[in-house]
TORLO-898093 format. One line per 4 residues: number of its first residue (from 1); their letters; for each residue z, y, x of C-alpha. Coordinates in pm, 1 decimal. Last residue first. Layout:
N
NUM	a	Z,Y,X | ...
END
This chain:
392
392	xxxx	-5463.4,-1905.8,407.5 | -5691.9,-2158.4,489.7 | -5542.2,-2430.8,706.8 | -5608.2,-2441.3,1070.0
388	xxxx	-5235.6,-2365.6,1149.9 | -5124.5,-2625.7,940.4 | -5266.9,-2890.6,1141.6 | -5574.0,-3062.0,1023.2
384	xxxx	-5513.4,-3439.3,991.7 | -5680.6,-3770.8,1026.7 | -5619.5,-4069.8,889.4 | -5559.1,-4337.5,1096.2
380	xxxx	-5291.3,-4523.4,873.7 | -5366.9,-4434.7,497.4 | -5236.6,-4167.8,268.0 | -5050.1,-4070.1,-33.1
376	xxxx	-4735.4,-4285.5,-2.8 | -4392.5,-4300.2,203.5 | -4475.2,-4144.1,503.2 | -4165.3,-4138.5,733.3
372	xxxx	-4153.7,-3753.6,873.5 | -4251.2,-3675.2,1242.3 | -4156.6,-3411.4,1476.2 | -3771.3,-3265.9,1467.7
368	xxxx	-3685.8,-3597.4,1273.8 | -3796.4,-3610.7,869.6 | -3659.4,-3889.2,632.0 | -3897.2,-3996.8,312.1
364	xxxx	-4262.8,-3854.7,266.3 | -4466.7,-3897.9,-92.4 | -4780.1,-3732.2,-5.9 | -5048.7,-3513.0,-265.4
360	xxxx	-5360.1,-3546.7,-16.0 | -5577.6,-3210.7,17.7 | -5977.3,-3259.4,99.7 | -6124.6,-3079.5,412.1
356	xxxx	-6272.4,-3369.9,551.1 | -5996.5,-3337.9,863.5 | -5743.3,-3378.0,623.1 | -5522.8,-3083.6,470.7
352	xxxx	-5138.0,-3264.1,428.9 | -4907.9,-3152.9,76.3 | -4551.5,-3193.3,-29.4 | -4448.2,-3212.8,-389.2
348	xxxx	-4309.3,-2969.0,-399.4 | -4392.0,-2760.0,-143.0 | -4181.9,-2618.0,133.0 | -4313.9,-2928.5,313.9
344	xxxx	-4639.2,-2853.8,424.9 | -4726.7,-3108.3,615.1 | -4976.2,-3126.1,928.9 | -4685.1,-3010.9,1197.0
340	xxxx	-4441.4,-3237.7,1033.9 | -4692.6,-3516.8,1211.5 | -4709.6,-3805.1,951.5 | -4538.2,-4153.6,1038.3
336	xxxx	-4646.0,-4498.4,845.2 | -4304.2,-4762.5,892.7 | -4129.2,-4938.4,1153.2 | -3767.3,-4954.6,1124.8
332	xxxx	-3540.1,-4636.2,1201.2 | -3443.8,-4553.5,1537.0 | -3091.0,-4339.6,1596.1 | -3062.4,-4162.3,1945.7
328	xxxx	-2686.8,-3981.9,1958.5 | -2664.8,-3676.3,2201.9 | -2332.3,-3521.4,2246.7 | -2277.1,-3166.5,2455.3
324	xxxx	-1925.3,-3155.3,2638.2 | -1710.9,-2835.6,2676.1 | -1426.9,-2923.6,2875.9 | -1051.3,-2993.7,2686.9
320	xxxx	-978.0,-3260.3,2879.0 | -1105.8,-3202.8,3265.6 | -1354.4,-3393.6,3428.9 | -1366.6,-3312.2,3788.7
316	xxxx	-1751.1,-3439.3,3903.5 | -1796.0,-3689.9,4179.1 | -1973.1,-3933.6,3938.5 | -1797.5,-3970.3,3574.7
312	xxxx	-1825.7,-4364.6,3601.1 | -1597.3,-4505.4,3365.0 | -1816.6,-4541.7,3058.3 | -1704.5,-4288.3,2738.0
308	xxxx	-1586.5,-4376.2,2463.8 | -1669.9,-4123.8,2167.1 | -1474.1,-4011.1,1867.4 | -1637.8,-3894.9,1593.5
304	xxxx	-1390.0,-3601.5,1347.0 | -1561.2,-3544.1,1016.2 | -1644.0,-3229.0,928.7 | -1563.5,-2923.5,681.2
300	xxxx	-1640.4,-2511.1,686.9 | -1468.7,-2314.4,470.4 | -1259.1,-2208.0,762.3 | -898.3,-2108.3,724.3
296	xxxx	-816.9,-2308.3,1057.0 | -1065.5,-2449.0,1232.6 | -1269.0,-2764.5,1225.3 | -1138.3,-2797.7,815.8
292	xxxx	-1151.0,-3157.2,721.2 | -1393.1,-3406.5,623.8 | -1245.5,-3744.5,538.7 | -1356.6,-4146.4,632.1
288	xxxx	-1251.9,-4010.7,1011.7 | -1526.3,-4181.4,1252.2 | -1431.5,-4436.3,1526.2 | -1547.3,-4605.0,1866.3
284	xxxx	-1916.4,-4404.0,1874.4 | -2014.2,-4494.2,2241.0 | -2081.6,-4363.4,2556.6 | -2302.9,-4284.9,2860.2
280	xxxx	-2248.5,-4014.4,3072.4 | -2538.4,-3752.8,3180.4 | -2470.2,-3547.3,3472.4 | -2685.0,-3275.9,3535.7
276	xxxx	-2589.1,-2996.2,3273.8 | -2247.1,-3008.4,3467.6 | -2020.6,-2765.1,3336.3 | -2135.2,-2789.0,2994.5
272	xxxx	-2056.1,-3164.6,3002.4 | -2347.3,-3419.1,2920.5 | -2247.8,-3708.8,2676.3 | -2535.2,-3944.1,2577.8
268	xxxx	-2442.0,-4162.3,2268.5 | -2441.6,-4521.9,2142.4 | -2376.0,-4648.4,1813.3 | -2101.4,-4882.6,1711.2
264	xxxx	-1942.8,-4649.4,1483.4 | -2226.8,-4538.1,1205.3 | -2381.7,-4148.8,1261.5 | -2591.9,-4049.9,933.7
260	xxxx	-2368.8,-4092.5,655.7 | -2207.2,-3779.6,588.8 | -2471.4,-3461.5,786.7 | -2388.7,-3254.1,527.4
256	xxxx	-2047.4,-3283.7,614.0 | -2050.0,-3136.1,939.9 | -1987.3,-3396.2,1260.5 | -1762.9,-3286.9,1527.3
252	xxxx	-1689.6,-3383.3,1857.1 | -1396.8,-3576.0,2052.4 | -1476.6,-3715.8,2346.2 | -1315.2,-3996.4,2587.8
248	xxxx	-1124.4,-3995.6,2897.9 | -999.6,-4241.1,3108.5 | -973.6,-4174.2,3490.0 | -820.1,-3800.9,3422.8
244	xxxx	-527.2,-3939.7,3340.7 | -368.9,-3623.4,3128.9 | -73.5,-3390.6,3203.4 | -7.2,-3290.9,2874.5
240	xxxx	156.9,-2916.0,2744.8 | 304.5,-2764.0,2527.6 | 371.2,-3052.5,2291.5 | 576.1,-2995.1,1941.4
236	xxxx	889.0,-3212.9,1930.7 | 1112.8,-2901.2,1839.0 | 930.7,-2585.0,1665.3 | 797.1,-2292.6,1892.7
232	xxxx	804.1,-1923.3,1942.2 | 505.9,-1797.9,2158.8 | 604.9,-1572.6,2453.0 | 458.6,-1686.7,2678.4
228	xxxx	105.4,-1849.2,2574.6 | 16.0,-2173.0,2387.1 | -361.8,-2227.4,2331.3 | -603.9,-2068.3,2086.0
224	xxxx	-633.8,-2140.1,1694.9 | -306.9,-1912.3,1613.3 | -169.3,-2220.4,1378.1 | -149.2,-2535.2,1572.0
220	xxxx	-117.6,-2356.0,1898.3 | -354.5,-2534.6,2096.4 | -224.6,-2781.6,2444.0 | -202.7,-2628.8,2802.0
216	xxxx	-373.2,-2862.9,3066.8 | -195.8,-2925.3,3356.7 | -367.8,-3108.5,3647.4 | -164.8,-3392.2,3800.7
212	xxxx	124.2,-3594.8,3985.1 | 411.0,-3701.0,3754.9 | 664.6,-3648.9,3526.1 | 597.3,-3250.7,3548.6
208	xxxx	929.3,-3058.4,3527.8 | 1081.1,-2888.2,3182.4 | 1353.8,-2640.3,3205.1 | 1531.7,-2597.1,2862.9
204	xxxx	1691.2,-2917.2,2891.7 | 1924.7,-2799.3,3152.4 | 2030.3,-2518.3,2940.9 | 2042.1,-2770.1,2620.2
200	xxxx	2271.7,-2989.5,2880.8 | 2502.1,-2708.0,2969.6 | 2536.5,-2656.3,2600.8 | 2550.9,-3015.6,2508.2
196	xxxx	2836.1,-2975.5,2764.9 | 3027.5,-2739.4,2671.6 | 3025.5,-2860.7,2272.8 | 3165.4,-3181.6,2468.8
192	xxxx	3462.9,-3006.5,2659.4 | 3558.7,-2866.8,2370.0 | 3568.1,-3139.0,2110.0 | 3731.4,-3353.2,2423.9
188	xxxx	4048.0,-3120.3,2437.8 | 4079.6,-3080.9,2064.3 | 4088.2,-3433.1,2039.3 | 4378.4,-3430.8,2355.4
184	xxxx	4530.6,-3216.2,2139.4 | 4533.3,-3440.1,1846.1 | 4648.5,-3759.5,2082.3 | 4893.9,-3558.9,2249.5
180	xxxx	5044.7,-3390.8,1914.2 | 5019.7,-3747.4,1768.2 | 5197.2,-3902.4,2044.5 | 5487.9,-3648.4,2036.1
176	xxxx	5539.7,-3687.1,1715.8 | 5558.5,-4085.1,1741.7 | 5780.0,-4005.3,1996.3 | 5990.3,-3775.1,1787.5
172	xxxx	5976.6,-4014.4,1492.0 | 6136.2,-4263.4,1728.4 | 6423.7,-4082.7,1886.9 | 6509.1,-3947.1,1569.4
168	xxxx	6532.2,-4328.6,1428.1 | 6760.4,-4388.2,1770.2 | 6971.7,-4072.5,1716.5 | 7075.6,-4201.2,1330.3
164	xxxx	7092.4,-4531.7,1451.8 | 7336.4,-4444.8,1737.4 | 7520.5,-4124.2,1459.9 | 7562.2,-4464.4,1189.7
160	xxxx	7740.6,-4662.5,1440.1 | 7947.3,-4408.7,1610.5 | 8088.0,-4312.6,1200.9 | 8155.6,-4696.9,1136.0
156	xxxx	8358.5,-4677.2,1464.9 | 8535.5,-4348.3,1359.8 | 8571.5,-4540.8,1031.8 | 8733.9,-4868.5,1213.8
152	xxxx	8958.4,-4653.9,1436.5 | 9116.6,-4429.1,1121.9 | 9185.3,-4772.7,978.1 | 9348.9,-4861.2,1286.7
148	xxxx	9538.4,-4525.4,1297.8 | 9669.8,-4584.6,886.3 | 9754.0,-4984.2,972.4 | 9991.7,-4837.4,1228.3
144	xxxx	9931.4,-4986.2,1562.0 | 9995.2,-5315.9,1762.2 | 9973.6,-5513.1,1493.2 | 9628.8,-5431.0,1380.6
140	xxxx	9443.6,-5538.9,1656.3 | 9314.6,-5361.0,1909.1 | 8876.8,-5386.9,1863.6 | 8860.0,-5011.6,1692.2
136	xxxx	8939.5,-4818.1,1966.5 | 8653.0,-5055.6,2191.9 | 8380.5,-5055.8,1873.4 | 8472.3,-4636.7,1907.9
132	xxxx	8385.4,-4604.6,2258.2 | 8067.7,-4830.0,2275.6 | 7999.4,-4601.9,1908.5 | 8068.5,-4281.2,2141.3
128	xxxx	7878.7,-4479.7,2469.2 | 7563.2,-4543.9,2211.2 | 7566.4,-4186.8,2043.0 | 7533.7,-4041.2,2417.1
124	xxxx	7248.4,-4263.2,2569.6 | 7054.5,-4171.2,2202.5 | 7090.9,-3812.1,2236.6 | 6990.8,-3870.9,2607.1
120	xxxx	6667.0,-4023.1,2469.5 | 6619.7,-3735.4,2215.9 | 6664.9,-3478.5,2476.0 | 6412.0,-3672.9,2720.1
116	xxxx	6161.7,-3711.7,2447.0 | 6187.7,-3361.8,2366.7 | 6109.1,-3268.0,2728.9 | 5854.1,-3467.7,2753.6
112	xxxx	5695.5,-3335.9,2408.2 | 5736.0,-3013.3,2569.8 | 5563.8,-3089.8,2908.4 | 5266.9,-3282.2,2713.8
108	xxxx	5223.5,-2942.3,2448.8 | 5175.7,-2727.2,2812.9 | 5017.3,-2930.4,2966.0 | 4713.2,-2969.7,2661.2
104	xxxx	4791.8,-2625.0,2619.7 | 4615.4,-2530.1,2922.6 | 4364.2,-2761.3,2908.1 | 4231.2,-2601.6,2588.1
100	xxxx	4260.6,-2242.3,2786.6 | 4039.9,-2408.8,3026.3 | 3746.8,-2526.4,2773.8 | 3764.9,-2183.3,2610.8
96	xxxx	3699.2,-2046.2,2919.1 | 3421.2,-2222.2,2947.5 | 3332.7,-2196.9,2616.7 | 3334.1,-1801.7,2642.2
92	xxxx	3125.1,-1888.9,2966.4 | 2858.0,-2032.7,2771.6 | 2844.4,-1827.5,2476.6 | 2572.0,-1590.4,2569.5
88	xxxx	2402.7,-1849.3,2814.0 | 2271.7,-2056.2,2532.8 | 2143.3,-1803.6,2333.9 | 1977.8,-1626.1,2629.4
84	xxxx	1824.9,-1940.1,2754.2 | 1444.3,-1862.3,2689.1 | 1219.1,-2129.5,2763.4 | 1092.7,-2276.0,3111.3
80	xxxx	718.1,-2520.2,3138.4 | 586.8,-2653.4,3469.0 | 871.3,-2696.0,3695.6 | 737.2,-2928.1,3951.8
76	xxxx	917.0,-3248.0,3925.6 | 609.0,-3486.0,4020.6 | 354.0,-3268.8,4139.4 | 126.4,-3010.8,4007.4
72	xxxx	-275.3,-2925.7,3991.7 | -323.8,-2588.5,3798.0 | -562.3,-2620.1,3480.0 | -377.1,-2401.6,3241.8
68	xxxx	-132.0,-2175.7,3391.9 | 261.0,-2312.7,3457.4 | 455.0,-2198.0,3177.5 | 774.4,-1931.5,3101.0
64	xxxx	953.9,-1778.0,2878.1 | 845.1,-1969.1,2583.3 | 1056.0,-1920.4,2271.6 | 1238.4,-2214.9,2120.7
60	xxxx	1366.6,-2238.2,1740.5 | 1613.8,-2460.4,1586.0 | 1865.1,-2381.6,1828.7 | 2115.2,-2682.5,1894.0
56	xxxx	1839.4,-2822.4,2130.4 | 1599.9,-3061.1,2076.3 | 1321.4,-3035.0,2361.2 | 944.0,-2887.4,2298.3
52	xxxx	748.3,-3147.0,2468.7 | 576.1,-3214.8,2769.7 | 283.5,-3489.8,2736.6 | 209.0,-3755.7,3013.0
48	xxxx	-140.6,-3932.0,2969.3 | -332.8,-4196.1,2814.1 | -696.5,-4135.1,2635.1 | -732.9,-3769.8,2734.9
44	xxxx	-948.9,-3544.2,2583.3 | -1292.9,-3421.7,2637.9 | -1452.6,-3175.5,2388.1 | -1701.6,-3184.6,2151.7
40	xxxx	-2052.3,-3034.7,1993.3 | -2323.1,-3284.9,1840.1 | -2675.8,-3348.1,1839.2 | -2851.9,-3624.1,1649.7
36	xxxx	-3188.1,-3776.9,1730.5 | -3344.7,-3890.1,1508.8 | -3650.4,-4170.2,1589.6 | -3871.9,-4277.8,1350.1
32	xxxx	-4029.9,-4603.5,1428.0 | -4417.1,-4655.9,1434.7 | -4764.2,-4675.3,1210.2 | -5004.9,-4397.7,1251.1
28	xxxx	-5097.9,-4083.5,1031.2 | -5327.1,-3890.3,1279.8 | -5324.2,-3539.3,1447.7 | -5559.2,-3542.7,1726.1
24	xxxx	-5539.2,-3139.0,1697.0 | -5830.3,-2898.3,1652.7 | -5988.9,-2724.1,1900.5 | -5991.3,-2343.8,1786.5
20	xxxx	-5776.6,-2182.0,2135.0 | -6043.3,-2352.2,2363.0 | -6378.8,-2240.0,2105.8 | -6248.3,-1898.6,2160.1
16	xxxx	-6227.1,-1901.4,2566.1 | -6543.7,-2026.3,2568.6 | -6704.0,-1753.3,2341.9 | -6473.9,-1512.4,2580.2
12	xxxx	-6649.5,-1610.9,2924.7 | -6992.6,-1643.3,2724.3 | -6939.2,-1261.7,2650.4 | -6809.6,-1125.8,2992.0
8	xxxx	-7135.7,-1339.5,3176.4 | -7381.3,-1164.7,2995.4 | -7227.1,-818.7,3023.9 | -7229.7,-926.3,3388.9
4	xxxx	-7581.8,-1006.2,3377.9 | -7685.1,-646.1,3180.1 | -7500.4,-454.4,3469.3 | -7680.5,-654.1,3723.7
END
């Protein structure tokens, strides 16, 4: 029995031997390369509402306060508040600046009347003197001593000149009096306007949602994360977007080495992170003609690919700014294949062990994960040792 089993072990393991050393089918045949190229993105919106930093007398705007990323609002929710402590500061010293303006405008009115009442009973008193006077003056001659008429006709000359003299002061005091109205009425509006730009800038300073949504907090251009309290920003810059989450599209990245190999008009095969299941088809709408940097003080370059994406998303919340894996299938014409798995490529030129045991020099041209396009060396059918049964 003992020498049976011993038996048995050993033709167990020959078998076992001649499993792990059969050789590959590995054959040079005639068929289309397919590539298949992978890409990294994110979801954004195509149309949506975006919140931006207001324009305000201050230059500068620090966050006080924002509603988190991702929370569902309504219309006029407050979803974004900045600090007002330079606004408030001076608003009730314009305030009262705006009252003691009124102020004077009564009181500079009420004086003006009361000029304009002095110069019109100036006037009323100069016209009975010179009614007066024309009267005295009027008896003839022969009645009186030629030395009291002529006295008579220069007090009456006299009345005349003092009516015109009290009229022209009655009219350069109105116009006066205009002027000081008109300038401190001016003054008046000047105030009453830098108050309310202020009140306004307060009032602009908290944001509400334009309409029903999800929040999603944009990227600080320069800190490579997105906007938090505290962050000081720059007028017109967006905070945050409230997105239409029925028409989305994806925005990946293609390095530069890879220039050339992705053409707009070809299709793709989104699947968010979040959903390793759910596979959305799309298409390559546009490719930036320039590399850039992906992130800020990178060395690293690509070229922005934008991606439609069909309406159907499933019963899945699709949020911008997701995580979403790109797959893009390109198939070459039909041309001789070899197995990378029976070429050597790290030499140059690149070499394939047949079957026979003879070496081929090859010619190959583009490579996917599996196959390369044979260009010249060898025939379709022939047969190939994989490179793990080659001698070392």
């Amino acid at each position: 029995m003992l020498v049976l089993s011993v038996i048995g072990g050993g033709a167990g393991c020959g078998g076992d031997r001649g499993a792990l050393s059969s050789p590959a089918d590995l054959r040079v045949y005639r068929g289309a390369l397919i590539q298949r190229q992978l890409l990294t993105g994110a979801l954004e919106a195509i149309e949506g509402a975006e919140i931006k930093v207001p324009r305000t007398r201050e230059y500068r705007l620090q966050i006080q306060w924002l509603a988190p990323d991702g929370a569902m609002v309504a219309e006029g929710d407050t979803v974004l508040e900045f600090d007002s402590s330079s606004f408030t500061a001076n608003l009730d010293q314009q305030r009262t600046a705006l009252q003691r303006s009124r102020r004077t405008i009564l009181q500079t009115r009420a004086l003006g009347e009361a000029r304009l009442r002095d110069a019109e009973a100036a006037v009323e008193r100069a016209r009975i003197s010179l009614a007066k006077a024309e009267i005295d003056a009027s008896v003839p001659e022969s009645v009186r001593s030629r030395y009291d008429h002529r006295g008579f006709e220069l007090a009456a000359a006299k009345a005349r000149t003092d009516y015109e003299k009290a009229v022209a002061d009655l009219r350069s005091t109105t116009a006066a009096v205009e002027s000081e109205n008109r300038v401190g009425d001016e003054q008046y509006r000047k105030v009453e306007r830098d108050l309310t730009v202020a009140e306004e800038a307060l009032e602009a300073l908290v944001l509400t949602a334009p309409r029903d949504g999800i929040i999603v907090v944009d990227e600080h251009p320069w800190e490579d994360r997105k906007y938090q309290i505290g962050d000081t920003l720059f007028p017109g810059w967006t905070v945050l977007r409230i997105p239409d989450l029925d028409r989305l599209r994806v925005r990946a990245a293609l390095s530069d080495v890879d220039d050339g190999s992705l053409e707009v008009g070809m299709s793709a095969r989104c699947t968010p992170d979040i959903e390793p299941g759910l596979h959305i088809e799309g298409r390559i709408s546009e490719i930036t003609p320039i590399a850039r940097e992906q992130r800020i003080y990178s060395e690293r370059r690509g070229f922005d690919v934008t991606v439609e994406l069909g309406a159907d998303f499933g019963e899945v919340l699709l949020v911008p700014g997701m995580s979403v894996l790109v797959e893009i299938e390109t198939r070459a014409a039909e041309s001789l294949l070899i197995p990378r798995s029976a070429v050597d490529l790290s030499l140059e030129p690149p070499r394939a062990l047949l079957r026979n045991g003879s070496w081929a020099v090859i010619e190959i041209g583009a490579c996917s994960a599996q196959n390369c396009v044979l260009v010249s060396g060898l025939d379709e059918g022939a047969r190939l040792a994989p490179m793990t049964e080659w001698p070392s």
